[in-house]
Each structure stands twice: as C-alpha cells, then as structure tokens.
N, C-alpha and C positions, 0 to 999 in steps of 0.2 A: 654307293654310299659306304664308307669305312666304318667299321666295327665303334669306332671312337666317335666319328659324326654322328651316329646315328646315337650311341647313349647321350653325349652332350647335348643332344637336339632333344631327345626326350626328356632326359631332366629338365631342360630350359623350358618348357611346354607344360610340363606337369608343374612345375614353380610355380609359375604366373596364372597357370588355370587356377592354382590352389588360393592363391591370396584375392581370386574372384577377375584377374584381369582381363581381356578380350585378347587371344592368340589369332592371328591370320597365318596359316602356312602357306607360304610363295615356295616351295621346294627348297633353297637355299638359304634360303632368309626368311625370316620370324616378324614381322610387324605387332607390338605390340601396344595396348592405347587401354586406357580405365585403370589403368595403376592405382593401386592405395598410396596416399599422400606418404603415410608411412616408411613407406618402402623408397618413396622416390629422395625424401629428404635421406633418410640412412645410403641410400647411395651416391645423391649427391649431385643427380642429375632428374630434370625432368622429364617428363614423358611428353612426345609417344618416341619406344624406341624401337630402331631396325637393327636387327640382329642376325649376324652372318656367326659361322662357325668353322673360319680359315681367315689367318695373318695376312691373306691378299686380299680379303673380300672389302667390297667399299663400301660394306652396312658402317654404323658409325657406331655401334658396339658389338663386340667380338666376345666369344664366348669358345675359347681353350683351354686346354688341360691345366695351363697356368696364366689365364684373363684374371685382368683385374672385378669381371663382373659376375666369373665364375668364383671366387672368390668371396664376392661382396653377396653373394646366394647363400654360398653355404654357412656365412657368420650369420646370416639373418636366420636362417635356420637354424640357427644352432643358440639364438639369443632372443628370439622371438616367438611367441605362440600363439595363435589367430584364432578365432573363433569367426566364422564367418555364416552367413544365411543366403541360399541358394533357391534357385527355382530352376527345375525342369520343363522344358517348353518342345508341345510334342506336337507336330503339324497332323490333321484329324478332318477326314472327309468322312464325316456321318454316314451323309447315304451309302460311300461304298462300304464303309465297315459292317453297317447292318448287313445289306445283300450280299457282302462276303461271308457272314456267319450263319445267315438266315434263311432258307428256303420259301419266297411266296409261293404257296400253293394255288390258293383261289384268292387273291386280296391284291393290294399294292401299297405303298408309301405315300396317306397324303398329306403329314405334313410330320415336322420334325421339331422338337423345342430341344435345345442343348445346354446342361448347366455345370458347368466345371466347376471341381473343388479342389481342396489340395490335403494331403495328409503328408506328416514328415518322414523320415528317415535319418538316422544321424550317418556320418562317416567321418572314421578317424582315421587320419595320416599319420605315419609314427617312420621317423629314419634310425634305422640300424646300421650302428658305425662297427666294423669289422675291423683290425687293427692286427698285424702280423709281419714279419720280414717285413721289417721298415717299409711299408705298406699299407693302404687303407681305402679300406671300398664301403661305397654308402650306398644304403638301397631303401626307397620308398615304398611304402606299403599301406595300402587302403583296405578298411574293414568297414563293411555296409553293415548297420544293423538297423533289421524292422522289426517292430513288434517284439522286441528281445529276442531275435531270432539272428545267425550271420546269415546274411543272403549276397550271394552274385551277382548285381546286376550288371543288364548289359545297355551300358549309356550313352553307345554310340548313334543312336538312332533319336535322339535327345540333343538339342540347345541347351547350352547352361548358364544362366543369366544369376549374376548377383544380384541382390535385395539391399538397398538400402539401411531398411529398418532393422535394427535388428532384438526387437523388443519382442520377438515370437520367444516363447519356453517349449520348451519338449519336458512331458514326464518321465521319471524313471531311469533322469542322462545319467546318473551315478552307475544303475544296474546295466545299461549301456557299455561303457566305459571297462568295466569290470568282464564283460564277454568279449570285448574286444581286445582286452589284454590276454585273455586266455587266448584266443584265436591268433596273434600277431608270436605270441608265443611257439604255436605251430610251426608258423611261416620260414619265425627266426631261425627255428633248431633244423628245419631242411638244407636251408644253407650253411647251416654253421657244422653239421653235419659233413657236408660237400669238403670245406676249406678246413676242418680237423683231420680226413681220412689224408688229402695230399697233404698238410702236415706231418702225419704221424707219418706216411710214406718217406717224406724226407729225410725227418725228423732218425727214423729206423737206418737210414743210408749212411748218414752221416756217423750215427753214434757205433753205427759197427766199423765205419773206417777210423775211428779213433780206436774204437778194438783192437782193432787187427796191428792197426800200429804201436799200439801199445804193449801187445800179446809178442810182436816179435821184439820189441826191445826187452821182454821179460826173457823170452826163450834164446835170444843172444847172452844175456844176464848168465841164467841156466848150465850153457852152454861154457862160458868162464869159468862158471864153479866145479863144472865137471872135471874142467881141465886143470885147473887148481888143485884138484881132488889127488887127483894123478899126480899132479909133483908133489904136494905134499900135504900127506893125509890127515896132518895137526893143524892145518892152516885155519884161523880164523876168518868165519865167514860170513861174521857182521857185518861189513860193510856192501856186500853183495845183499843180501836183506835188506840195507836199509834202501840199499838204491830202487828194489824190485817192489819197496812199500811204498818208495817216493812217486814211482813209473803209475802205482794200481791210485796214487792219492790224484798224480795228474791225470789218469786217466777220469775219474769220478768229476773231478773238477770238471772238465771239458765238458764230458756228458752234460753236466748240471746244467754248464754258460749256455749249449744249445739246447736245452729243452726251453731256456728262459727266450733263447731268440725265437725257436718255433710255435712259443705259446701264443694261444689267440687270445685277444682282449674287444669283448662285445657290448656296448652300449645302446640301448635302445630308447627313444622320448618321444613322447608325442609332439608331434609340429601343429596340426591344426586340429578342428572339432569343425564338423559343417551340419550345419542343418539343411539338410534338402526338402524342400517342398515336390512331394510329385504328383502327377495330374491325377483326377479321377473323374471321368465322364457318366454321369447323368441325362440319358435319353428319355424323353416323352415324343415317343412313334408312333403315330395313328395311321391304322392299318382299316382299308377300306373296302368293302366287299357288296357292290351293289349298292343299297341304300344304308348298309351297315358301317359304322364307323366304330372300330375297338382303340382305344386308350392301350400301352403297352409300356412298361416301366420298365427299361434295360440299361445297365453300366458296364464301361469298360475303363480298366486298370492297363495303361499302356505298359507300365513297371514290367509287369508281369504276364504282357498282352493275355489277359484274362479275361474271359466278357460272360456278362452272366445272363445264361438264355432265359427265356419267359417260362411259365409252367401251364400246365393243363387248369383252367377251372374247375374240371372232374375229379382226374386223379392225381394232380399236381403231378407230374411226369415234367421234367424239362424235357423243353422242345426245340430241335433244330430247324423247325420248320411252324410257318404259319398256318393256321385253316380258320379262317370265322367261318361260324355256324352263323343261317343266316336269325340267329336268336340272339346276336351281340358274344358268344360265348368262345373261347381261345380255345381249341379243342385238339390231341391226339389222335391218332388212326385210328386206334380204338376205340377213343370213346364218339368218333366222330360217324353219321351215317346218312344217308339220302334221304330227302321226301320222295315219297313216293308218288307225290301229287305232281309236284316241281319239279324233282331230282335235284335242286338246290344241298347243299351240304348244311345237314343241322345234328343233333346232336343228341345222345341217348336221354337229356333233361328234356330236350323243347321236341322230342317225339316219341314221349309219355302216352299220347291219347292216340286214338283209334276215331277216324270218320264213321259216326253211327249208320251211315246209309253205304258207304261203300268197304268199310271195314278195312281201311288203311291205316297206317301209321302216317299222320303228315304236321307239319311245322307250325307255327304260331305264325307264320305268313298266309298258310291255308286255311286252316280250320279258325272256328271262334265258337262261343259257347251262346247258344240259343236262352236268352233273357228271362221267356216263359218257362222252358220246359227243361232247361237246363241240359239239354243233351249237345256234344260236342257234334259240329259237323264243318265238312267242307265248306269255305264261303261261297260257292257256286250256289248250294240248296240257301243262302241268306239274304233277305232283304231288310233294310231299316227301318225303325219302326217310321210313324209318323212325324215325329218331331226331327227324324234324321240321326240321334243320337244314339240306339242300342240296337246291337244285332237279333233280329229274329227269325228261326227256322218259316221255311214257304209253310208248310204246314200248320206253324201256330199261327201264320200272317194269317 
C-alpha cells in the first residue's frame, strides 16, 4: 500500500466514522451505508457508496488526490459542524471476566445479574490546515475529555454505533471545549514546529545564495572602483555607490519576497463535538460455599478496563480472591481462620466463642448457646427442648 493510499484511506474512514456513518473495510474498497442525509444531498448522490482509491478501480466512487469526492469532504469540512451522540458497544462475558480477575478460593459462581449503564465522554475533532510553498496539508486530530480530564483512549476493541436522539446534555461542555483547545494547541505546535525547522532550513539556503550573489556583484563593483582609482584618482564615484546601494536594495527585496514564500499559514476549527456514551457494567455475583450464599456487588469500566474488586467485611482490604466464611462473611487471609470443630473456613467475627466443654474455637455452624444456662457449646453436647424450638445443653435437659 502507497504512502498516498493509505492516508486517502484514512481520511476517507475517519470522515465517515466521524459524521456517525458505518465503514466496512474490503482492503481496497470502503463500503459505506448510514450516511447523514446531509451529507448525501450536499454531495449530490445517495447512499450506500463503494469506494475505491485508484482511476482503475470499478468502485463507483473514487477518492484521489484530485476526486471530486475528495474534494466534496474537505468543503464539507470546512462549511459544516456536527455535533453528533455516539455509543460505545463492548462484547462482555461476565463469567469469564469475574474468574479472570477473581480467585475462588472455597466457593463458586451461582448465579450472575448484569446491569449496564452509560456515562459520557466528549470528543473533539479539530482539522489544522498548514499552508506553505504553494502547499497545503490537513490533519485531524481528536481530543477525549472525561471528567475535565484529557484521556487516551484506546477504542479499538469497541463498536461505534450512532444514536439517533440527540437530546442527551453533557455538563460542563464549555469547560470541556476550553481543555481541549489547550491540548489540540500542543498537537498543533509539534508539527508546526517539524514544517517551520525545514522551512527555516530552506529558507537559510536560499537567502544566503542571493547573498553570495549579490556580495559578488558588490565586490566586482569594488573591484571597478579600484581600478578606476588607478586611472584617475579625481574620478567621481557616485555612480558606483549608487549601483552597490541598488545591488544591497535588491538584495533585501529578494530576501523579503522569500521569507513571504517560506512563511507558514496555520488554521485550526473545530469539525465535530461527539458525545460518547460508554459502558459501565454492574455485577450482582453470588458466590456459594456449601449451604452459604454471599451477594457480591462488582463493576467494571471497559473504557479503562478497570474492575473494582470486593472488600473484606473485617478490614475492608480489597480482595483478589474469594473465601466465605461459613458465617455468610467476605473474608481476607487474615482475617479468615478454621473451626476447629469443622475445619470449615470461618472467621475472626463468627470464632469469637470458645466450646465450654472442649475449649475450642468453633463457628456458628457448631456451637449454639444453651437456652437455660446460657453457656456456649458444641451442638454435639445439644438437644431440643420439648417443643423442638430452643437449644438446650444435655446437662440442663
């Protein structure tokens, strides 16, 4: 692919993406379909169109350095300004993302409720037109901002579906708009930067070979006068002067006319404003451990593949890893410990008490609290009272 196909092809791609249209890329050809009516009447033709980027190809529009529909882009850009609403659409297998993140310890997945939401992000397109030696290069440039913050993202791994409605507001788009002209300001001055240094390079080339040429028509000048000198030492030698001030006026002139041709002329506008919608996933994960079922509240932000793990009930510690205690309780390695009765996994809360008769540490599975006598013990030493309803030590039975 030529240096030239491949920008034409990206321009032609980032166009259409940007006015919200659906790109298909076939390698050599562009299928394009969801056009804004807008666009289609200013161009004059309907959709859907196939797009080749070579004088041979038999797409049935062509897009070259001098197409008419290269052409019919950049006036639209250049007389048009969109504001469009977007959605990002990101394919999401629950279960493996938990288990990718998540350690089950002693537990498993038993069931899963999913609730997606959306929060915005703006982006601004802005083309900077560069203008030099009869010359002119445009370049697009996108600025994300979240949260009044510039961010990167990376939106390859995303769908981008336009939104009909466009009755969504974002706050704060003024203070938006105003980082993003600071930031597009950056962008601008790296290149503009690039095409002033081989400017001034040229620029420097040139104006010294009008030097030089000028510098020997002075010192041939010189050279007259000396010899003038010599014949005769009365001679007047104004007219050598005036010639040698005409030689330093033309030289200045020249200079001047090339600093005017190698100067750069930069223009920068905004083309569109977008609002992105992007995902943010809401897990309700119940996590099972014997007869224990825990409720577990986890989101993830594909934006910024960010997932936010659960905490300890104890010592709120986030955790990469699961462990129910068998007391319903989310627990760390630390704060997490054995019955001693069981060896089931419970927890420094639900193994509080001491078996009065064996003098254990054991769980609210094993022990229970004797009705009469109030002493905690094993349920092995319990039996119910009468009615079946309260536990009572053998001894108060």
């Amino acid at each position: 692919m030529t240096s030239d196909f491949a920008q034409l092809k990206s321009f032609t791609i980032k166009f259409f993406n940007e006015l919200g249209a659906k790109v298909l890329d076939s390698g050599d050809t562009l299928q394009v379909t969801s056009v804004p009516v807008k666009f289609q009447k200013f161009y004059g033709k309907n959709e859907p169109y196939t797009i080749g980027f070579d004088n041979s190809s038999i797409s049935k529009e062509v897009v070259t350095s001098e197409s008419y529909l290269l052409k019919t882009m950049r006036s639209y850009l250049e007389n048009t300004g969109e504001s469009v609403l977007q959605k990002l659409v990101y394919s999401l297998q629950a279960d493996s993302l938990i288990k990718s993140n998540l350690i089950l310890r002693n537990c498993s997945i038993s069931k899963i409720n999913n609730n997606l939401s959306h929060y915005p992000i703006v982006k601004f397109t802005f083309q900077t037109t560069y203008k030099y030696l009869n010359d002119e290069e445009r370049l697009l440039r996108d600025v994300f901002i979240d949260k009044n913050l510039v961010i990167s993202p990376d939106l390859n791994k995303f769908k981008l579906d336009s939104i009909k409605n466009k009755e969504f507001e974002i706050n704060n788009l003024r203070d938006n708009y105003d980082l993003a002209k600071i930031k597009v300001k950056d962008l601008v001055s790296l290149r503009t930067s690039e095409i002033a240094k081989q400017l001034e390079e040229l620029l420097a080339k040139e104006s010294q070979r009008i030097k030089d040429h000028h510098s020997q028509q002075i010192k041939e000048i010189d050279n007259q006068i000396s010899k003038a000198k010599q014949k005769n030492p009365t001679l007047d030698l104004a007219v050598y002067e005036n010639q040698k001030k005409q030689f330093l006026s033309e030289r200045d002139l020249q200079i001047a006319n090339e600093e005017k041709k190698y100067a750069l002329r930069i223009n920068t506008k905004l083309l569109t404003t977008a609002v992105i919608l992007c995902p943010i996933y809401n897990f309700e994960v119940f996590f099972k451990n014997l007869d224990v079922i825990r409720l577990v509240l986890i989101s993830y932000e594909p934006l910024y593949n960010k997932f936010t793990f659960p905490l300890c009930d104890l010592c709120k510690k986030s955790l990469s890893e699961i462990i129910l205690c068998n007391g319903n309780h989310l627990v760390c390695r630390e704060c997490g410990a054995e019955c001693e009765d069981c060896g089931e996994i419970s927890c420094n809360q639900c193994l509080k008490q001491k078996c009065s008769v064996t003098n254990r540490k054991i769980c609210k599975q094993c022990g229970a609290t004797c009705m009469r006598c109030k002493t905690f013990k094993n349920k092995r030493f319990m039996i119910k009272d009468s009615l079946g309803r309260y536990n009572i030590c053998r001894t108060c039975g």
